[in-house]
C-alpha positions as CSV (number, residue, x, y, z in Angstrom):
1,X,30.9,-11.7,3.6
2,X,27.8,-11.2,1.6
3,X,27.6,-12.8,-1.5
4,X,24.1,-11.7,-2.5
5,X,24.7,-8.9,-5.3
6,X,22.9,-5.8,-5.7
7,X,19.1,-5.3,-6.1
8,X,18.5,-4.9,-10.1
9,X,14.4,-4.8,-9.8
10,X,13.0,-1.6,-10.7
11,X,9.6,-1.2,-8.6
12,X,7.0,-0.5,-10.6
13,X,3.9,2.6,-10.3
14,X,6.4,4.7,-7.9
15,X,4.1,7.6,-8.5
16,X,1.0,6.0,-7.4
17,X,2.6,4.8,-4.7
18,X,3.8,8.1,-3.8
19,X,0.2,9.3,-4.0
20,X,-1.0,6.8,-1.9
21,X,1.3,7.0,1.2
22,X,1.6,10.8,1.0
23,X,-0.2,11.2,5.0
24,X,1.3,11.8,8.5
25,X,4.3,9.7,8.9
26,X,3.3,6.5,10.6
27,X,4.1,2.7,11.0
28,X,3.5,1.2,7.1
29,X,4.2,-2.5,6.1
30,X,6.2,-3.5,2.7
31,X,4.7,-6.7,3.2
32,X,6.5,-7.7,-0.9
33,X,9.7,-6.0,-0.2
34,X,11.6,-7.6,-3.1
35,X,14.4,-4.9,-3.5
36,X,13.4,-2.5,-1.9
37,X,12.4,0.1,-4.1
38,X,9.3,0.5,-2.5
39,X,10.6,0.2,1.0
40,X,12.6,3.4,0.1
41,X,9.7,5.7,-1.1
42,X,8.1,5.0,2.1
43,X,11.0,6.2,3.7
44,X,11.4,9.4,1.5
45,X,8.1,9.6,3.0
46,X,9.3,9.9,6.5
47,X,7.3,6.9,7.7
48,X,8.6,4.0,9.8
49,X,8.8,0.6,7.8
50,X,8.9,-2.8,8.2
51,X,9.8,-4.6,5.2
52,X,9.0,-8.3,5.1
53,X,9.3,-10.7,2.2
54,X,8.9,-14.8,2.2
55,X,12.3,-14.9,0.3
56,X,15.4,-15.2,3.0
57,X,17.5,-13.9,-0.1
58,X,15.6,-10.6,0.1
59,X,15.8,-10.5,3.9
60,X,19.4,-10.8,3.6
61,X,20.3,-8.3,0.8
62,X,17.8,-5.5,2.1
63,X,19.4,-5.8,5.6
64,X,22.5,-4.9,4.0
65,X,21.6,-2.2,2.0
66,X,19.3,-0.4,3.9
67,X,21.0,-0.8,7.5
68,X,21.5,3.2,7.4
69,X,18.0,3.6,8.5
70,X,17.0,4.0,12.1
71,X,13.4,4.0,10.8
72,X,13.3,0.5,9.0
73,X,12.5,-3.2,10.3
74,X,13.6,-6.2,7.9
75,X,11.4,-9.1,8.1
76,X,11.0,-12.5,6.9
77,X,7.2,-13.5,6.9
78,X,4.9,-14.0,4.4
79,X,1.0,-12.6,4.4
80,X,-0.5,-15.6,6.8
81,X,1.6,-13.7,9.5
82,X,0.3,-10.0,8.5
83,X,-1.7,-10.5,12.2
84,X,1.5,-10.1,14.1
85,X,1.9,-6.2,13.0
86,X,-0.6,-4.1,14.5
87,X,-1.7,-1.7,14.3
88,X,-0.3,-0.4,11.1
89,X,-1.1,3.0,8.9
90,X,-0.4,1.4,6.3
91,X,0.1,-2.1,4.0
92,X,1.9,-2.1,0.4
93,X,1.8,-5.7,-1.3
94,X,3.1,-5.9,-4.8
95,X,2.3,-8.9,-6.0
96,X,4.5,-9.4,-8.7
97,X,7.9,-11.5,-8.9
98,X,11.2,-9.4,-8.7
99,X,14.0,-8.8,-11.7
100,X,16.4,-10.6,-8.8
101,X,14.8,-13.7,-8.4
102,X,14.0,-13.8,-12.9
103,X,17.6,-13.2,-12.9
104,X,18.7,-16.1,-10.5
105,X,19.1,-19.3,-12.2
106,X,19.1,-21.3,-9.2
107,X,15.3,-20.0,-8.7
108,X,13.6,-21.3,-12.0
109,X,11.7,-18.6,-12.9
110,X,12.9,-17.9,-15.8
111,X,12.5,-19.9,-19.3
112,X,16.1,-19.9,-20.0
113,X,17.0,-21.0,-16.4
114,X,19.8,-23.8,-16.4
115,X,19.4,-24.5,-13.0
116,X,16.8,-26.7,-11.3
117,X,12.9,-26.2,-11.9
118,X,11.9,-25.0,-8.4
119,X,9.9,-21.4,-8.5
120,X,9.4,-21.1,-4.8
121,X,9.4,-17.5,-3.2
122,X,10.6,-19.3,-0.5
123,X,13.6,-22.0,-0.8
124,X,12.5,-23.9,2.9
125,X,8.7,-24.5,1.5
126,X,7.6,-27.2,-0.6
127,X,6.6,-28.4,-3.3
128,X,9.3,-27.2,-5.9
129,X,8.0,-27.0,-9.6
130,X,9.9,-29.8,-10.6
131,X,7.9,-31.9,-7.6
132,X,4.4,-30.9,-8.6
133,X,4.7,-31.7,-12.1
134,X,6.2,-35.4,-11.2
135,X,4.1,-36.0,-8.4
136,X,0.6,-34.8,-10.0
137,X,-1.8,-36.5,-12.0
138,X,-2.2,-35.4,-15.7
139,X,-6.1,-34.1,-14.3
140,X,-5.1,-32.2,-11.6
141,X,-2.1,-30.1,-13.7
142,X,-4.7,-29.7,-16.2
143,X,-6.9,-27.5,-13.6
144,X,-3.7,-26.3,-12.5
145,X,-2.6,-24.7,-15.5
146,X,-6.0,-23.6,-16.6
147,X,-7.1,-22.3,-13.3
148,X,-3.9,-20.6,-12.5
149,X,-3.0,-19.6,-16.3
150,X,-6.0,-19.3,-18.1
151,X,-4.3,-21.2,-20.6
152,X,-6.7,-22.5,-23.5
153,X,-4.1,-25.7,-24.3
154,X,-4.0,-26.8,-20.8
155,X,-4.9,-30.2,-21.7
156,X,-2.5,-31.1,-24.3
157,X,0.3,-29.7,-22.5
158,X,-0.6,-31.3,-19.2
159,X,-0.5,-34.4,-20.9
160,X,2.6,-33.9,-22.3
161,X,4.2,-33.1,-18.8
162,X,2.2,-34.6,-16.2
163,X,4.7,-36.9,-14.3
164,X,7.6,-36.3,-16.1
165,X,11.1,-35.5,-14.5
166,X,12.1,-31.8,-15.5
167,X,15.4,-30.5,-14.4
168,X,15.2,-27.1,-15.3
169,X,13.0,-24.3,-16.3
170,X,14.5,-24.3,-19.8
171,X,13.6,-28.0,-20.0
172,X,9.9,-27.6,-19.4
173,X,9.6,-24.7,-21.8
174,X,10.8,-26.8,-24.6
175,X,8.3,-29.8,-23.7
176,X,5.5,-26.9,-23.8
177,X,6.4,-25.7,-26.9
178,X,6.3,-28.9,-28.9
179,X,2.5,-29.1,-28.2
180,X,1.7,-25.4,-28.2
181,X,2.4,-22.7,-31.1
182,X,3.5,-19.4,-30.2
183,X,1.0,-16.3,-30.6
184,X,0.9,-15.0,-33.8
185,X,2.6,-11.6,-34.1
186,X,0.7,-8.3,-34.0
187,X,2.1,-4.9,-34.1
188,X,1.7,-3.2,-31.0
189,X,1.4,-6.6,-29.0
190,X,4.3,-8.1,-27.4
191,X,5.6,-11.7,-28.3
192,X,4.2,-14.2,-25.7
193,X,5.9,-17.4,-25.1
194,X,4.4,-20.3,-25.3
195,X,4.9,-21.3,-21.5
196,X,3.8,-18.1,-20.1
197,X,1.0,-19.0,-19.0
198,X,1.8,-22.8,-17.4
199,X,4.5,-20.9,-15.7
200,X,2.8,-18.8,-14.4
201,X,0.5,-21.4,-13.2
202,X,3.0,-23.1,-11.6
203,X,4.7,-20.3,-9.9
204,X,1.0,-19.9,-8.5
205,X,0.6,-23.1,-7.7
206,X,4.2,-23.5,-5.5
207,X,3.7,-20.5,-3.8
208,X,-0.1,-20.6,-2.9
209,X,-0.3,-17.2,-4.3
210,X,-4.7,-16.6,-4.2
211,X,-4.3,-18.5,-0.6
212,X,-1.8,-15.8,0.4
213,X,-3.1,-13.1,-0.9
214,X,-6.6,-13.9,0.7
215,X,-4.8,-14.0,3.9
216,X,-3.6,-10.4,3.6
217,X,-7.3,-9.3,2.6
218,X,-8.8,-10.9,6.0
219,X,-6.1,-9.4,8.0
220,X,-5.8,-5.7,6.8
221,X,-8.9,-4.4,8.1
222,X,-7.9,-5.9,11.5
223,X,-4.8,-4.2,11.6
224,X,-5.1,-1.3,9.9
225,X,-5.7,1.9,12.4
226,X,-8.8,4.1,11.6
227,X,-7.4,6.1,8.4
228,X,-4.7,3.8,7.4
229,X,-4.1,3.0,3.7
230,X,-3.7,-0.3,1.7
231,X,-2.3,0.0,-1.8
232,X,-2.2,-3.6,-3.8
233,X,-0.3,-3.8,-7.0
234,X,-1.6,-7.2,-9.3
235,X,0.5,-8.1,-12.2
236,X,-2.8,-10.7,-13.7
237,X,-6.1,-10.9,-13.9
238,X,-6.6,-13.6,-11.1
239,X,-4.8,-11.3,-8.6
240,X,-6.8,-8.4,-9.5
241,X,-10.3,-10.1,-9.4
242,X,-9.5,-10.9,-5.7
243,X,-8.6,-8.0,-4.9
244,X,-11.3,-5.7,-6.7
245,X,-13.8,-7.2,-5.1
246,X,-12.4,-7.4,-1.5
247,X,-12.5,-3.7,-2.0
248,X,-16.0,-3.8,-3.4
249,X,-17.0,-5.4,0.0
250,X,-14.9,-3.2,2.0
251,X,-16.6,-0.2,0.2
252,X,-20.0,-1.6,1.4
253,X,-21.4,-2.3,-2.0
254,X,-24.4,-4.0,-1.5
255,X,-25.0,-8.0,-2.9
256,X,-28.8,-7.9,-2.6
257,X,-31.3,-8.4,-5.3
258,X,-32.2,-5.0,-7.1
259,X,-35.5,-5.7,-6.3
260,X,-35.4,-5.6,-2.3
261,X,-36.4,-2.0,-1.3
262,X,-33.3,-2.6,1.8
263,X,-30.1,-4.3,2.1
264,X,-30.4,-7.7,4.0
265,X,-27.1,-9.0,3.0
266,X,-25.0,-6.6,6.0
267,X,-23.1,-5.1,4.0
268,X,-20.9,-2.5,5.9
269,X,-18.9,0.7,4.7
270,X,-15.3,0.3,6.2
271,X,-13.0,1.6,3.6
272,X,-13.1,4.5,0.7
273,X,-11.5,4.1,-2.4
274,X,-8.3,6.4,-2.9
275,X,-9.3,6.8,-6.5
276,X,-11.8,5.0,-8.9
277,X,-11.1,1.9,-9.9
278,X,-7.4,0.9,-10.9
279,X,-4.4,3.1,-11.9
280,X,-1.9,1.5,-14.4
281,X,1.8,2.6,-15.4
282,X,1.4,5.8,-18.5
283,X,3.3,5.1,-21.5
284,X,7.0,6.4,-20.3
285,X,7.1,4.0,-17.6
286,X,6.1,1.2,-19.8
287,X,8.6,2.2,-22.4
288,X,11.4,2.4,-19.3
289,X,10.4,-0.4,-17.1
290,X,8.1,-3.2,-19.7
291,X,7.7,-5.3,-16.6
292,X,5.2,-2.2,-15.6
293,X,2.6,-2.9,-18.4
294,X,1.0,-5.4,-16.8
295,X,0.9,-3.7,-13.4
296,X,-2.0,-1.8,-12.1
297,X,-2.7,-0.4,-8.4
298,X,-5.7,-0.4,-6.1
299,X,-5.9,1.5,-3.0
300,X,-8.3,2.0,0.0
301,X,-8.3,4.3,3.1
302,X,-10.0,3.1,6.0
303,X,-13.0,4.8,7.7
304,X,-12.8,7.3,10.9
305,X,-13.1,6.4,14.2
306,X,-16.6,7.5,13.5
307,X,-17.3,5.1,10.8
308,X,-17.8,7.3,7.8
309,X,-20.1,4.6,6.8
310,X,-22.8,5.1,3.7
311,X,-26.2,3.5,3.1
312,X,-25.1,0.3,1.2
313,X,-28.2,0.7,-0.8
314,X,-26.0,3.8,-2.8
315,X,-23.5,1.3,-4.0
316,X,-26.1,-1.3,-4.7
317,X,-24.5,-3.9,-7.4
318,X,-27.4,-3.6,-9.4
319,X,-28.0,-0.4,-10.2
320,X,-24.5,1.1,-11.0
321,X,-21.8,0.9,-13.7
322,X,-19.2,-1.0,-13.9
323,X,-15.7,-0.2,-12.9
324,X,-12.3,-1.2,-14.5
């Protein structure tokens, strides 16, 4: 009997999606399944899918829910394994967390959590949350949470929790907020806890999030067939950096010095942006869906058989704009 309830998460930037996987049906890859939202636009789409998540809860509920589908593969694997699916048409990662596993207590995602402080996508890997922050010195949580969270009081609350025993999520957002004030309102700015950030951190921390998704970014052009389509949705601006200039790289944009008449640093056209820059959610899915505020989409299309490729020198870094 399954005792996993119903997917509540709401995917976010459908329509973008939409407009990215809108080509001849083909073999895609949900490599973020979550629950499944995404995995079933693909499949409006008439493409084959092969939905994979690191989270055995996902793997579980998705095989139950979408079992009607002749034209769907559930997997459990996480990005390191993207090699093992090729060749594709097309990858969709969004990189975000899912209303399920906020909503689980037992997963300690959420500030309110009673249960224990773990935060791992996946149950079997370690360390939990609650094991980093004992087992770490106050230094190395410090770069943690600053390097993860971009959090401007990392010091003062490492210090207050490096070593520490925390038994759940709820417990460690009190210890944050003793040392650090929460933002002062402004209208048209939503509250921020004080603990966003560390947990955030954290979450990145446990799950090896940049590793992972640097994984994914070696692999797709490896198994993406000539024309196939990669569509990343970041959630911060960590996520987004990597990703951005991945696609920079893949575009061909050239690193050399603006003053070198040709490009000496190999840089190679192998991909075409879908649209410039990044796409984020308009104002009525923000008002339906607030997770989607913070969300915004990058996609590529991969050169021809015959390599499409430019002269580098046309993208060269120092003589254009920037982009968002």
């Amino acid at each position: 009997m399954n005792t996993i309830p119903p997917s509540i998460h709401v995917p976010v930037l459908s329509n973008y999606v939409r407009q990215a996987f809108t080509m001849p049906p083909g073999v895609l890859l949900d490599a973020t399944a979550g629950g499944g939202g995404h995995s079933r636009i693909l499949l409006d789409l008439g493409h084959r899918v092969i939905a994979a998540d690191r989270d055995p809860s996902v793997v579980t509920r998705l095989r139950n829910e979408l079992h009607e589908s002749s034209r769907l593969l559930v997997e459990h694997s996480d990005f390191t394994e993207i090699r093992c699916y090729t060749p594709l048409n097309g990858i969709l990662a969004d990189l975000g967390f899912s209303s399920d596993q906020l909503a689980d207590s037992s997963r300690g995602f959420s500030f309110d959590a009673d249960g224990p402080l773990d935060m791992r996508m996946n149950p079997a890997s370690h360390p939990s949350a609650a094991e980093l922050i004992r087992s770490s010195s106050m230094d190395d949580l410090r770069r943690i949470i600053r390097e993860f969270g971009e959090e401007s009081s990392a010091g003062a609350i490492a210090r207050e929790i490096a070593g520490r025993e925390f038994s759940t999520a709820r417990e460690l957002a009190g210890a944050i907020a003793r040392v650090k004030k929460p933002r002062p309102y402004r209208p048209g700015r939503p509250p921020l806890h004080p603990a966003t950030r560390t947990f955030q951190a954290l979450r990145i921390a446990v799950n090896d999030e940049l590793g992972q998704l640097r994984s994914l970014l070696d692999a797709a052009p490896h198994v993406l067939a000539p024309g196939g389509r990669i569509a990343i949705i970041t959630f911060h601006s960590l996520e987004d950096r990597i990703v951005k200039n991945a696609f920079r790289e893949w575009e061909g944009v050239c690193r050399c010095p603006p003053r070198l008449p040709v490009c000496a640093c190999g840089a190679k056209r192998i991909a075409f942006a879908l649209w410039k820059g990044s796409q984020n959610a308009d104002s009525e899915e923000v008002s339906s869906n607030p997770r989607s505020r913070s969300a915004r989409i990058r996609a590529m299309e991969m050169a021809g058989d015959n390599g499409d490729a430019a002269d580098p020198r046309a993208g060269h870094a120092g003589g254009g704009g920037k982009e968002a």
